[in-house]
SEFI-753045 format. One line per 5 residues: for each residue x negated, y, z of C-alpha. Coordinates in Angstrom, 1 decimal, m for minus. Layout:
X Y Z ~ ... $
***
This chain:
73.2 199.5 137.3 ~ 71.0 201.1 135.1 ~ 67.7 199.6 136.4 ~ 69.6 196.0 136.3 ~ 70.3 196.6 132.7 $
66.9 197.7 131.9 ~ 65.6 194.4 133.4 ~ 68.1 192.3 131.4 ~ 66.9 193.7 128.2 ~ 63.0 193.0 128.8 $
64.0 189.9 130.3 ~ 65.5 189.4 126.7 ~ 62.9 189.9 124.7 ~ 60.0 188.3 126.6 ~ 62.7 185.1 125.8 $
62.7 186.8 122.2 ~ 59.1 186.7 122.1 ~ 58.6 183.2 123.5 ~ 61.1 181.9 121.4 ~ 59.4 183.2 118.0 $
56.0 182.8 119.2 ~ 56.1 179.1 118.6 ~ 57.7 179.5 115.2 ~ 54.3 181.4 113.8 ~ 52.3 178.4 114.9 $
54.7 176.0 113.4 ~ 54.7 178.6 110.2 ~ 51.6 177.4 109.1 ~ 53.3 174.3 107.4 ~ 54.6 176.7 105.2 $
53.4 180.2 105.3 ~ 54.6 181.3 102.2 ~ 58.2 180.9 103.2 ~ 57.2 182.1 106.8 ~ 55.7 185.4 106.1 $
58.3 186.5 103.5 ~ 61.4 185.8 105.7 ~ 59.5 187.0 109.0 ~ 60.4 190.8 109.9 ~ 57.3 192.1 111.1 $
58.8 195.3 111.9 ~ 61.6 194.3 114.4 ~ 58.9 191.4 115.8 ~ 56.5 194.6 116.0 ~ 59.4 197.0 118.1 $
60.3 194.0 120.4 ~ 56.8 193.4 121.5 ~ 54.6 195.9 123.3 ~ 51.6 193.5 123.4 ~ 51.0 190.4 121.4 $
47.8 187.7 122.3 ~ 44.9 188.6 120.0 ~ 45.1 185.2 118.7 ~ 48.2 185.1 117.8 ~ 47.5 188.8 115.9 $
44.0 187.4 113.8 ~ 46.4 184.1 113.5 ~ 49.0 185.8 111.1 ~ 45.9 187.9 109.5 ~ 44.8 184.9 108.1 $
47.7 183.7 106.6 ~ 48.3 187.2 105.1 ~ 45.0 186.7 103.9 ~ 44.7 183.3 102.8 ~ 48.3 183.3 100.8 $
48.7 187.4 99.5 ~ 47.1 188.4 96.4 ~ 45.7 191.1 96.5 ~ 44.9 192.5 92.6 ~ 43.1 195.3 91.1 $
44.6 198.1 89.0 ~ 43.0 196.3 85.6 ~ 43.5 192.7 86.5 ~ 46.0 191.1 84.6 ~ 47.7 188.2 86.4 $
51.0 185.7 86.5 ~ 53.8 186.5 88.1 ~ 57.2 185.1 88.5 ~ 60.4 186.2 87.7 ~ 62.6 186.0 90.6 $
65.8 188.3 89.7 ~ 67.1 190.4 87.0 ~ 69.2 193.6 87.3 ~ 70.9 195.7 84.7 ~ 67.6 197.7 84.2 $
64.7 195.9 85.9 ~ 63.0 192.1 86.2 ~ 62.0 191.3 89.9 ~ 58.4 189.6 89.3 ~ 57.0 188.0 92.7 $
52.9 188.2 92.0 ~ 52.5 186.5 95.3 ~ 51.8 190.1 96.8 ~ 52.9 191.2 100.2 ~ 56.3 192.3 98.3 $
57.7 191.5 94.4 ~ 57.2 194.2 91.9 ~ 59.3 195.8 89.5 ~ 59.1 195.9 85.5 ~ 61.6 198.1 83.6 $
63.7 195.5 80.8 ~ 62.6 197.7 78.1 ~ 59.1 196.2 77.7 ~ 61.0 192.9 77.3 ~ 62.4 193.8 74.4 $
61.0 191.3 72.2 ~ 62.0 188.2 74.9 ~ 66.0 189.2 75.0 ~ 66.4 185.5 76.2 ~ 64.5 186.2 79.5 $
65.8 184.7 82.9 ~ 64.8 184.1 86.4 ~ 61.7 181.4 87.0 ~ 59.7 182.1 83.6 ~ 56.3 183.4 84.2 $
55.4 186.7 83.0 ~ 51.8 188.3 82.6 ~ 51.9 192.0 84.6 ~ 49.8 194.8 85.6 ~ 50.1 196.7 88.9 $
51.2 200.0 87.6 ~ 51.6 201.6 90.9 ~ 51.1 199.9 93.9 ~ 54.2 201.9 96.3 ~ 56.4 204.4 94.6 $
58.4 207.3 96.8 ~ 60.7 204.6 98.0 ~ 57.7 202.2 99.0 ~ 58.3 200.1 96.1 ~ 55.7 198.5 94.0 $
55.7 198.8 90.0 ~ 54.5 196.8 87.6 ~ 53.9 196.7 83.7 ~ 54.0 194.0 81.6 ~ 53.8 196.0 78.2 $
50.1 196.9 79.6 ~ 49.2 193.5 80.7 ~ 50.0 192.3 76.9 ~ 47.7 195.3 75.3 ~ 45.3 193.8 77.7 $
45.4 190.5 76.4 ~ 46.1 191.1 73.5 ~ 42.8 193.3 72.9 ~ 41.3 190.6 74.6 ~ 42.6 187.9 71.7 $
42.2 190.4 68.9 ~ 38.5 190.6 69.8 ~ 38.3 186.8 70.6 ~ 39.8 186.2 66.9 ~ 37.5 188.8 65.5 $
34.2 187.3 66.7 ~ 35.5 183.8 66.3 ~ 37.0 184.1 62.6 ~ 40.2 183.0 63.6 ~ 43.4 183.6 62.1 $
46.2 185.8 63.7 ~ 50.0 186.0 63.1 ~ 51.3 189.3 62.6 ~ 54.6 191.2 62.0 ~ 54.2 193.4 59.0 $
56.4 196.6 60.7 ~ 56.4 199.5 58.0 ~ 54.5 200.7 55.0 ~ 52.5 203.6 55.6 ~ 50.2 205.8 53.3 $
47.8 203.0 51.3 ~ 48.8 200.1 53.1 ~ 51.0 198.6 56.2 ~ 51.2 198.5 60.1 ~ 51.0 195.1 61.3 $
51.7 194.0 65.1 ~ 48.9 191.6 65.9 ~ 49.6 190.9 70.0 ~ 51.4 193.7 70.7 ~ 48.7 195.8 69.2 $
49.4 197.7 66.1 ~ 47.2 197.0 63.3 ~ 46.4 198.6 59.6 ~ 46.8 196.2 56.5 ~ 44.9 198.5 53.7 $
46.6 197.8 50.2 ~ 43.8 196.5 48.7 ~ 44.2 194.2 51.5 ~ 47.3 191.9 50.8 ~ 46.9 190.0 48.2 $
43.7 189.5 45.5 ~ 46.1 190.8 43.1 ~ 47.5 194.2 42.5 ~ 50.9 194.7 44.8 ~ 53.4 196.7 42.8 $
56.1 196.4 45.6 ~ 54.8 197.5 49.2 ~ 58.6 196.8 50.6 ~ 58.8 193.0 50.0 ~ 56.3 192.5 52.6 $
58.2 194.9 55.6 ~ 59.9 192.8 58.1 ~ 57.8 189.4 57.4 ~ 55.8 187.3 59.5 ~ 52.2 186.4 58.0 $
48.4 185.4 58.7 ~ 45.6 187.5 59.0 ~ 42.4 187.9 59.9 ~ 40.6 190.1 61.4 ~ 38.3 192.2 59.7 $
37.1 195.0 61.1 ~ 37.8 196.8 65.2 ~ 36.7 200.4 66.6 ~ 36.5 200.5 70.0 ~ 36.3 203.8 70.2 $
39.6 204.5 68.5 ~ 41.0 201.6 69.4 ~ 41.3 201.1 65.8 ~ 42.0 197.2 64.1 ~ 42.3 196.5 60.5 $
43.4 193.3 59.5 ~ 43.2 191.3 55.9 ~ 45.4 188.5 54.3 ~ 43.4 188.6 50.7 ~ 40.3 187.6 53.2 $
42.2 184.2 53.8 ~ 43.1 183.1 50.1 ~ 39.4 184.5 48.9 ~ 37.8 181.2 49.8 ~ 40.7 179.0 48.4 $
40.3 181.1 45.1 ~ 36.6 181.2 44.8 ~ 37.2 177.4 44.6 ~ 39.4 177.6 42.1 ~ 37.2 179.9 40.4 $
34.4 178.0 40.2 ~ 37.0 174.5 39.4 ~ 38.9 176.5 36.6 ~ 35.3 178.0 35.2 ~ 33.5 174.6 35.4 $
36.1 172.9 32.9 ~ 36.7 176.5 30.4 ~ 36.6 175.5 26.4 ~ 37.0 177.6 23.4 ~ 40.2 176.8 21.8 $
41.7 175.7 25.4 ~ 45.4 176.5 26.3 ~ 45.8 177.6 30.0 ~ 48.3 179.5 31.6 ~ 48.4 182.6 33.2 $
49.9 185.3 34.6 ~ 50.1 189.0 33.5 ~ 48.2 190.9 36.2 ~ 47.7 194.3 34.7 ~ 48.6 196.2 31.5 $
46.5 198.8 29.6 ~ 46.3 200.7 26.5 ~ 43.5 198.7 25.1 ~ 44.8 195.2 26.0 ~ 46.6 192.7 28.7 $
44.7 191.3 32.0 ~ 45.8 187.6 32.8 ~ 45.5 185.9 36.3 ~ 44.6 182.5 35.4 ~ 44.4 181.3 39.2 $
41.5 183.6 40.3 ~ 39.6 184.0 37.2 ~ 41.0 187.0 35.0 ~ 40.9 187.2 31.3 ~ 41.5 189.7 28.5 $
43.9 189.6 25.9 ~ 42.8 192.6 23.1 ~ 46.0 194.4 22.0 ~ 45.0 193.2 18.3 ~ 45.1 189.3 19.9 $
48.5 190.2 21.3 ~ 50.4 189.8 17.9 ~ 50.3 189.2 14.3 ~ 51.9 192.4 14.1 ~ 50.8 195.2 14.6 $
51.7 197.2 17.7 ~ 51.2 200.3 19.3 ~ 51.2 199.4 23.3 ~ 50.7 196.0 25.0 ~ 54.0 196.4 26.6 $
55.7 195.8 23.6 ~ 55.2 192.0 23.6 ~ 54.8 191.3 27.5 ~ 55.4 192.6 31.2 ~ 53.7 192.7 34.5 $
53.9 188.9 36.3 ~ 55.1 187.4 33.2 ~ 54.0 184.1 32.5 ~ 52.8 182.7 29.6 ~ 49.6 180.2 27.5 $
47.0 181.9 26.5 ~ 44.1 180.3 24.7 ~ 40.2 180.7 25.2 ~ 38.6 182.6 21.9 ~ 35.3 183.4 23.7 $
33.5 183.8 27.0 ~ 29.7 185.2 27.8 ~ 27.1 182.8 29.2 ~ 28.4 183.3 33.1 ~ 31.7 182.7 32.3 $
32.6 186.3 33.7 ~ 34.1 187.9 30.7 ~ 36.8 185.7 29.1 ~ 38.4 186.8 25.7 ~ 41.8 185.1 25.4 $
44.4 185.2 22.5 ~ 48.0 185.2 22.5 ~ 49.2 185.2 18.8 ~ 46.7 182.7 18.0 ~ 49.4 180.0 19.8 $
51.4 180.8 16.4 ~ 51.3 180.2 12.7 ~ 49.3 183.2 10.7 ~ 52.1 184.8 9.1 ~ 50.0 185.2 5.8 $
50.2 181.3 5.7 ~ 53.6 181.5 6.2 ~ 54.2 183.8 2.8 ~ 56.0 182.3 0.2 ~ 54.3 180.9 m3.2 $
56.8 183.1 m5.3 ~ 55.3 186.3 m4.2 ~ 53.0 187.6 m6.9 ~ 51.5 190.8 m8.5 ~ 54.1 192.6 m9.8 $
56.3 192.0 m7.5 ~ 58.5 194.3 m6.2 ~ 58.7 194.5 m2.0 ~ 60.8 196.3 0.9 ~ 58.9 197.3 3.7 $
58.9 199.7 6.9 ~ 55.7 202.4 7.3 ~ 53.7 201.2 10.2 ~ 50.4 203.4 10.1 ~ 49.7 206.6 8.5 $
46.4 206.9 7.7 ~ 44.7 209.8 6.0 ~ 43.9 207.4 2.6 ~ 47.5 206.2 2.6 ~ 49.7 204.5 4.7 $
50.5 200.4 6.3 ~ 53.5 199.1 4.9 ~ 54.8 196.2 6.8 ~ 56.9 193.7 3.9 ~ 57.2 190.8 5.9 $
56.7 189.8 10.5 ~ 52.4 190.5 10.1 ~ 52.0 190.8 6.6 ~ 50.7 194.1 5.7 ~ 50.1 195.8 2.6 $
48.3 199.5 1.7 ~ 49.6 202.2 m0.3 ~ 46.4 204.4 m1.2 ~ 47.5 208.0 m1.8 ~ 46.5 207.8 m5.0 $
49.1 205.3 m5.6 ~ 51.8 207.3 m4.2 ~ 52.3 209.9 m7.1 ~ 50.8 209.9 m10.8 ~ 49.2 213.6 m10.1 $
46.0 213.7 m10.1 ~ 46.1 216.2 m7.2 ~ 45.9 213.7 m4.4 ~ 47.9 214.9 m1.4 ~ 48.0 213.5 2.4 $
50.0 210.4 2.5 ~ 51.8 212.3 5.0 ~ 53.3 214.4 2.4 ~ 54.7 211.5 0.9 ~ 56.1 209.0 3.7 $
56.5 209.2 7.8 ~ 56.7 206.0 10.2 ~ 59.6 204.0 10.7 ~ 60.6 205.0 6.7 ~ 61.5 201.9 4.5 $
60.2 202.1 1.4 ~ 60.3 200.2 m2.1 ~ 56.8 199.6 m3.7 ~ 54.8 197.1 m6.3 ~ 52.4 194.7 m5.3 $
49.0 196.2 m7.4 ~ 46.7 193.6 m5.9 ~ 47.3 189.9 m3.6 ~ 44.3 188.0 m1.8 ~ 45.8 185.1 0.2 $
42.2 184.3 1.1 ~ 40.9 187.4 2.2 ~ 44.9 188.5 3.3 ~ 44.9 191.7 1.7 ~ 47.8 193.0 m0.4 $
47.6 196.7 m2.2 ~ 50.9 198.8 m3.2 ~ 51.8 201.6 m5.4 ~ 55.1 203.4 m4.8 ~ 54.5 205.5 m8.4 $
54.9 202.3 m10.4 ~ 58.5 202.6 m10.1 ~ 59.2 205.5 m12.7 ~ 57.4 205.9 m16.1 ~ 53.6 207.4 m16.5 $
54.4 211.2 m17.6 ~ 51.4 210.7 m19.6 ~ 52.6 208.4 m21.9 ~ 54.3 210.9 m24.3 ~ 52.1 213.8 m22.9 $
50.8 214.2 m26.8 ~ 54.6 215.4 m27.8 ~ 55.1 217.4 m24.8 ~ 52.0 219.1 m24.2 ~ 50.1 219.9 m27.4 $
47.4 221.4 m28.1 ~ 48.2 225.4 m28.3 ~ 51.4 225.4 m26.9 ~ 52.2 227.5 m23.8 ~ 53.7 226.5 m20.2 $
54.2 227.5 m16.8 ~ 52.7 225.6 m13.7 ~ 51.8 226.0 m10.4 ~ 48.5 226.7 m8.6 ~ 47.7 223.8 m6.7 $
44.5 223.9 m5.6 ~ 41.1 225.5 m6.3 ~ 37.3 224.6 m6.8 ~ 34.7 226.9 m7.3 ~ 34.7 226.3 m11.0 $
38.1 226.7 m11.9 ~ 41.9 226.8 m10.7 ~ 44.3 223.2 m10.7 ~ 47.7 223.9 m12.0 ~ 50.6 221.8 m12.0 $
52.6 221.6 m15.2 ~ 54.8 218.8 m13.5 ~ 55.0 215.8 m11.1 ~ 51.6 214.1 m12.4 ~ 50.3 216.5 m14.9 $
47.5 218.5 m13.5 ~ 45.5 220.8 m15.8 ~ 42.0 222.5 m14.8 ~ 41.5 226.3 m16.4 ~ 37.8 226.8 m15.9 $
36.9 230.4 m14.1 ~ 35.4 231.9 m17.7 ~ 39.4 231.6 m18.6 ~ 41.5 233.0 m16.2 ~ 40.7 236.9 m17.5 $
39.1 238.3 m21.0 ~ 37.7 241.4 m19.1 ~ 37.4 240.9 m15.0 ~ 34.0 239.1 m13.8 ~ 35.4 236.2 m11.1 $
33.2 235.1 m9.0 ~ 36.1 232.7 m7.3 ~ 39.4 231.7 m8.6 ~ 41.2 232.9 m5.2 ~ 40.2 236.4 m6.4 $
42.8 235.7 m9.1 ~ 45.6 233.9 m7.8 ~ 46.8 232.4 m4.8 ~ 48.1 228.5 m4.4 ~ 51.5 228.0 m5.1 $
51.2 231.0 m7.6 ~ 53.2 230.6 m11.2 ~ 50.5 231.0 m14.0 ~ 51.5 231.2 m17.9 ~ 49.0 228.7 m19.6 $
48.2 227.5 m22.8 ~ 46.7 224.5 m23.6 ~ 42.9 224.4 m24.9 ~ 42.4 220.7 m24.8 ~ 43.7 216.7 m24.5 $
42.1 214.2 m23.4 ~ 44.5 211.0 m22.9 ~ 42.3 208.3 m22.2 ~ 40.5 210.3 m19.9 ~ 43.7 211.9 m18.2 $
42.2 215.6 m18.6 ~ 44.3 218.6 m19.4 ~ 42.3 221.8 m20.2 ~ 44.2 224.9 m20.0 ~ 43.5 228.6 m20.5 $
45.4 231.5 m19.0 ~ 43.6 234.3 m20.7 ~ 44.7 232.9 m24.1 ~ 48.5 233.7 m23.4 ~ 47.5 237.7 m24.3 $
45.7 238.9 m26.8 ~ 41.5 239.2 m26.4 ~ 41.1 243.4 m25.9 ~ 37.6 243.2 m26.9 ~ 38.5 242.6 m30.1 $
40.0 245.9 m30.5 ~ 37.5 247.3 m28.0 ~ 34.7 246.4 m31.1 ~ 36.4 248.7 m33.2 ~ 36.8 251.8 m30.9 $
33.4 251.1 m29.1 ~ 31.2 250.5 m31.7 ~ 27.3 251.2 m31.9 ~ 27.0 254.9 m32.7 ~ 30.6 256.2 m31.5 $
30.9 259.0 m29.3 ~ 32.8 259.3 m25.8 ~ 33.5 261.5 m23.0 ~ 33.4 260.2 m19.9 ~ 32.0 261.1 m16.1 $
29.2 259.1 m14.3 ~ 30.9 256.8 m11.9 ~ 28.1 255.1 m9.8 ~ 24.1 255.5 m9.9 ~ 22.5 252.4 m9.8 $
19.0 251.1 m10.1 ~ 17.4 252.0 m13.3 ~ 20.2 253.7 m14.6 ~ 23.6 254.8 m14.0 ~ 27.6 253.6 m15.1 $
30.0 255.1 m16.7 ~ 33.8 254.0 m16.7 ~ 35.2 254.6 m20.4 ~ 38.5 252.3 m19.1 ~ 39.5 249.8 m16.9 $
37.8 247.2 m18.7 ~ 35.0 248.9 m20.1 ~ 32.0 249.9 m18.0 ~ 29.0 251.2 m19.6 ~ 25.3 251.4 m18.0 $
22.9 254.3 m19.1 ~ 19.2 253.3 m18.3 ~ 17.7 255.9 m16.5 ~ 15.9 257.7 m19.5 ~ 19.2 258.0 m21.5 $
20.5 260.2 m18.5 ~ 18.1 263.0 m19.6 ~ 20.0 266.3 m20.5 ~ 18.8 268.8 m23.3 ~ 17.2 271.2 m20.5 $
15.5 268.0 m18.8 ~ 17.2 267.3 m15.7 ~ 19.3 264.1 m15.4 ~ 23.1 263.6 m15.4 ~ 24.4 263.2 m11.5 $
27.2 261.2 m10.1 ~ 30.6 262.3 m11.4 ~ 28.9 265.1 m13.7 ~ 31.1 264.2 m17.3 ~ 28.9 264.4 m20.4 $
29.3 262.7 m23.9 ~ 28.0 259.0 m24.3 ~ 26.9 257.4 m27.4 ~ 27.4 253.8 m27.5 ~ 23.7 252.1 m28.4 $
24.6 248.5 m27.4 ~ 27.9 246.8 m27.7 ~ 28.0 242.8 m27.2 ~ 31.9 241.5 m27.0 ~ 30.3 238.1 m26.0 $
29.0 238.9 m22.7 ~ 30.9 242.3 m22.3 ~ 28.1 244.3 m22.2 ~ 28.0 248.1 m23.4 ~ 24.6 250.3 m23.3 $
25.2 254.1 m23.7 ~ 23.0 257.3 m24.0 ~ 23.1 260.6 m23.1 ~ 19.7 261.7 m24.3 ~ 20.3 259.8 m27.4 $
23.3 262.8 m28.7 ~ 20.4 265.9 m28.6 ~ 17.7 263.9 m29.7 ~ 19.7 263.0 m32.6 ~ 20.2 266.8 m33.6 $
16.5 267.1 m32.8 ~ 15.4 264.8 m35.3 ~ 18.2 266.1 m37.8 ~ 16.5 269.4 m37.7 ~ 13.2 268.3 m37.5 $
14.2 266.2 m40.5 ~ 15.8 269.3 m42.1 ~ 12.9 271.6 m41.6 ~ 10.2 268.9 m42.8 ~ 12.7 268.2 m46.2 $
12.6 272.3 m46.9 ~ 8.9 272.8 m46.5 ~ 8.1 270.3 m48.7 ~ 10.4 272.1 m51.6 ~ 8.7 275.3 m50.9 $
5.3 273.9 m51.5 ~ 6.2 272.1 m55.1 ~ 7.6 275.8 m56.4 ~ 4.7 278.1 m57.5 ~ 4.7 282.0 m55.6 $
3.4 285.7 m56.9 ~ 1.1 285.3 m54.0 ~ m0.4 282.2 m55.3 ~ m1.1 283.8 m58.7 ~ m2.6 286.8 m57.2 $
m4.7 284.0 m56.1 ~ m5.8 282.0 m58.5 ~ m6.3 284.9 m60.8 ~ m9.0 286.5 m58.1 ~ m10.5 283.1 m58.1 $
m11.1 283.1 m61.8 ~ m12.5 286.4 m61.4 ~ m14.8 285.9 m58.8 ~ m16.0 282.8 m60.6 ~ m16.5 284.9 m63.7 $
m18.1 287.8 m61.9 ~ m21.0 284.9 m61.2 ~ m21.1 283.8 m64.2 ~ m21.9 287.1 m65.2 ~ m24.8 287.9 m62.9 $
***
C-alpha cells in the first residue's frame, strides 16, 4: 500500500510539472505578472530536476524584468499598498520594499499608484524584508537640485521654518538651509517673526560640501530690480524735488529715508522748524512721508533731503504787530552758558543773554536764573525779520535799582552786602539785587598787607562798607571796608614817633637786619648795624632790648628802629658834655699859668740883661 501511494504522488507531480512547464513558456507574454504570482519555492520542492533550458529560461526573465539598484541610486517606485504604519513601494525588484509613513509627512494625501522616489535602505531585514527610504532619496535629489540651482543661478522656493541666532532656517528640498539677516531684505528687518511659517524665493548663494552647509539669499533677487531703480530714480534727482520715502533708520544726528533703493538723509535741524532734541520726536521707523532734495554730491551718492522745508517758515508766519517792546510768553528750550532759547511762538526763537536776566552786574549762569520746560515772561530788546533773530531781557520787567541809586547810596554812607566774587585786585560785594560795588585790595584793612582778597573774606561773607565813590553813568560803585573803623596809624604817629623809646624782643632775623613786634600791627626792622649792643655783639632772636624809633612813615606803614642808636646817643651826650667843660676851663685864667708867665718874663729879662 505504501509503495502504491508513493507512486501515486510522483506520478502527481511529474503531471504537476508537465502541467506548469508549459505555463513558463507561455509566461513570456507577460513575465512581469508571471514571475510575481509564480511560487518558485513549492515549483522548486515538487521538482527534483528541471531541463537546463527551462532553468537559464526563467534567469533571463529574472534578468531582463528585475531591477537590480545600488545602495546610492535613487529610483521610482510605485506605491502599491498602504498600512497603518508603512507604504508598500514596488521598485520592480524581485519583491516590494517598505517605507515607514513618517517620511511622508509632508504628502498626508498619499495613496496607492502615485510614484515615489526611494533609496534601498536595506536590502533584507531579519524577517527577509526589504527597506526602503524615501526621506534619503529626497536629500539626494535635493542636494542634487540645490547644486543644480547654485551653479545655474536659479531661483528656489523655500519654507522659512524658525528664526535662529542672526538669521532663519529655510527648507530648500528637504534640505535645511541658513537665511543670514543681512540676507532678507536690502532694508533693515526689525521683526524676524513675520517671516516664520512663509513660503518665499531664494537663491542660492553660497554651499560647503564639506559640512554640508547651504546659505541662501532673498535680498540677492530684488538687488538687480533695485539697482535699476537706483540708477532710474538717480538719473531724474533735482534740487527742490519732492519724492517720497520711507523712514528706514533713525539716529541721533538725523533720519535715513528709503526712497526705492537710493537712501537719503534728513539732518535733525531739516526735520523741523522747531527745535528738537531726537529725531523720533517728529517721525517713526517705516513711516511714510515727502521729502524734498536740498543737495546731492557730484555721484549722486550722498543725498541731503529736508522735511520742514515742505512748510511755511514760521518767522514768515509772525504777525506785523509784534514789535520791540513787546512783551512775549515763552517756554525755555536751550540752556546755554551765555543765556538761554526761549521759544514765543511754533519755531520762533528768541535769546535771553545772561546779562539780560538780572540788573547786577555780577553776571551769573543762566542756569541760575531759568531751567527747561520753564515759561517765562520777557521783552523783546531787539527784532530782525530779515536775518530772524529776536533778543530778550527778563530784567526789563521791574525798575533799574540804579535809577535812584544817588538817594540810596551816597557818598559816605555805610551798608552791608555780600561777597560775591573776587579778582585779584579787589573783592565784589553785593549791596542788593543789581548793585554791585568793587573795594580795591589797598581797602579792605588799614594795617594787614593782602596779597589776595580770599585772605580776607570768603564769598558769601557779610562785609560792613562804606561808600568812597559814584559813578552813575558809568554804573561803578566804589566801596571801602577799612573806612567803617577808625585808621590806627593815626594814633600810632603819636605813640611811635621818630625819637620815642620802646621795649620790645627780636622776633625774626632777617636779611640785613632783624624785626621787632611792638604790636599786632606794628612791625619794626633794625638794619643790621642798629643791632650793635654797648659791649659790641649784636642783639639775637628773642633777646628784648629797648628800640628807638628812627623812621616812621604812616603812608606805607613802615617803621625803622635802632638799638645802637640809644648808647651812642649817651656817647655823644658825654662826649658833648666833656668837650663843653674843657672849653670853660681853658677861658678861666690858673695859679699855674701865672707861675708861668711870670718865669717867662723873667727869663726874657735875664737876656736882656746879659
Amino acid at each position: 500500500m505504501a509503495e502504491k501511494a508513493k507512486q501515486a504522488e510522483v506520478e502527481a507531480t511529474e503531471a504537476t510539472v508537465v502541467e506548469e512547464a508549459p505555463k513558463v513558456s507561455a509566461a513570456q507574454a507577460n513575465p512581469e505578472k508571471f514571475l510575481k504570482e509564480f511560487n518558485w519555492h513549492n515549483y522548486q520542492e515538487g521538482i527534483d530536476e528541471v531541463e537546463d533550458s527551462q532553468l537559464k529560461e526563467f534567469e533571463q526573465l529574472v534578468e531582463k524584468n528585475f531591477v537590480d539598484t545600488l545602495d546610492d541610486e535613487v529610483v521610482t517606485g510605485e506605491v502599491v499598498h498602504i498600512t497603518d504604519r508603512d507604504a508598500i513601494i514596488d521598485i520592480n525588484a524581485k519583491s516590494e520594499g517598505v517605507v515607514s509613513l513618517n517620511e511622508f509627512r509632508y504628502n498626508p494625501n498619499l495613496k496607492v499608484g502615485d510614484k515615489v522616489e526611494v533609496l534601498i535602505d536595506v536590502r533584507e531585514d531579519a524577517s527577509g524584508q526589504m527597506v526602503l527610504s524615501h526621506r534619503k532619496a529626497r536629500v539626494i535629489k535635493a542636494w542634487d537640485r540645490v547644486n543644480a540651482a547654485h551653479d545655474n543661478g536659479e531661483i528656489v522656493n523655500g519654507f522659512v521654518k524658525c528664526r535662529t541666532k542672526g538669521g532663519m532656517i529655510v527648507d530648500v528640498f528637504g534640505i535645511e538651509a541658513f537665511l543670514p539677516g543681512s540676507q532678507i531684505d536690502v532694508k533693515p528687518i526689525r521683526d524676524y517673526d513675520q517671516y516664520v511659517n512663509k513660503t518665499m524665493e531664494f537663491k542660492v548663494v553660497k554651499i560647503n560640501h564639506e559640512f554640508k552647509n547651504v546659505v541662501v539669499s532673498h535680498k540677492a533677487l530684488i538687488e538687480a530690480d533695485i539697482e535699476e531703480q537706483k540708477k532710474e530714480i538717480i538719473g531724474q534727482l533735482e534740487k527742490g524735488q519732492v519724492l517720497e520715502g520711507v523712514v528706514k533708520n533713525i539716529t541721533s544726528y538725523g533720519v535715513f529715508i528709503d526712497l526705492g533703493g537710493v537712501d537719503g538723509l534728513i539732518h535733525i535741524t531739516d526735520l523741523s522748524w522747531s527745535r528738537i532734541n531726537h529725531p523720533n520726536e517728529v517721525v517713526e521707523l517705516d513711516q511714510k512721508l515727502n521729502v524734498v532734495i536740498l543737495d546731492f554730491d557730484e555721484d549722486k551718492s550722498r543725498i541731503q533731503l529736508g522735511l520742514k522745508q515742505l512748510t511755511k517758515h514760521p518767522w514768515d508766519a509772525l504777525g506785523d504787530n509784534v514789535k520791540v517792546g513787546d512783551k512775549v510768553k515763552g517756554k525755555v528750550v536751550v540752556i546755554a552758558d551765555y543765556g538761554a532759547f526761549i521759544e514765543v511762538a511754533d519755531g520762533v526763537e528768541g535769546l535771553i543773554h545772561v546779562s539780560e536776566m538780572s540788573w547786577s552786574t555780577h553776571l551769573r549762569s543762566a542756569q541760575d536764573f531759568v531751567e527747561v520746560g520753564d515759561e517765562v515772561e520777557a521783552v523783546i530788546l531787539t527784532l530782525d525779520r530779515e536775518e530772524r533773530k529776536m533778543s530778550l531781557g527778563i530784567k526789563q520787567l521791574t525798575p533799574d535799582p540804579w535809577t535812584d541809586i544817588t538817594a540810596k547810596y551816597p557818598v559816605g554812607s555805610k551798608h552791608k552786602g555780600i561777597v560775591r566774587n573776587f579778582t585779584n585786585f579787589g573783592v565784589f560785594v553785593e549791596l542788593e539785587e543789581g548793585i554791585d560795588g568793587l573795594i580795591y585790595i589797598s581797602d579792605l584793612s588799614w594795617t594787614k598787607k593782602i596779597k589776595h582778597p580770599s585772605e580776607f573774606c570768603n564769598v558769601g561773607d557779610e562785609l560792613e562798607v562804606v561808600v568812597l565813590e559814584l559813578d552813575v553813568e558809568g554804573r561803578k560803585l566804589s566801596l571801602g571796608h577799612k573806612q567803617t573803623t577808625p585808621n590806627p596809624w593815626d594814633k600810632y604817629e603819636e605813640d611811635y614817633a621818630v625819637g620815642t623809646v620802646h621795649t620790645a624782643e627780636v622776633s625774626e632775623i632777617v636779611d640785613k637786619g632783624a624785626t621787632v613786634e611792638f604790636n599786632e600791627d606794628i612791625v619794626a626792622f633794625i638794619p643790621t648795624r642798629h643791632l650793635e649792643k654797648e659791649d659790641g655783639k649784636k642783639l639775637k632772636k628773642g633777646e628784648s632790648a629797648d628800640f628807638k624809633i628812627i623812621e616812621f612813615n604812616k603812608e606805607f606803614k613802615r617803621v625803622v628802629a635802632s638799638h645802637t642808636a640809644i648808647f651812642k646817643e649817651e656817647e655823644a651826650k658825654n662826649v658833648e658834655a666833656a668837650s663843653k667843660s674843657s672849653s670853660n676851663d681853658a677861658e678861666k685864667p690858673t695859679l699855674g699859668d701865672a707861675n708861668d708867665v711870670l718865669q717867662a718874663l723873667k727869663d726874657k729879662m735875664d737876656g736882656k740883661k746879659k
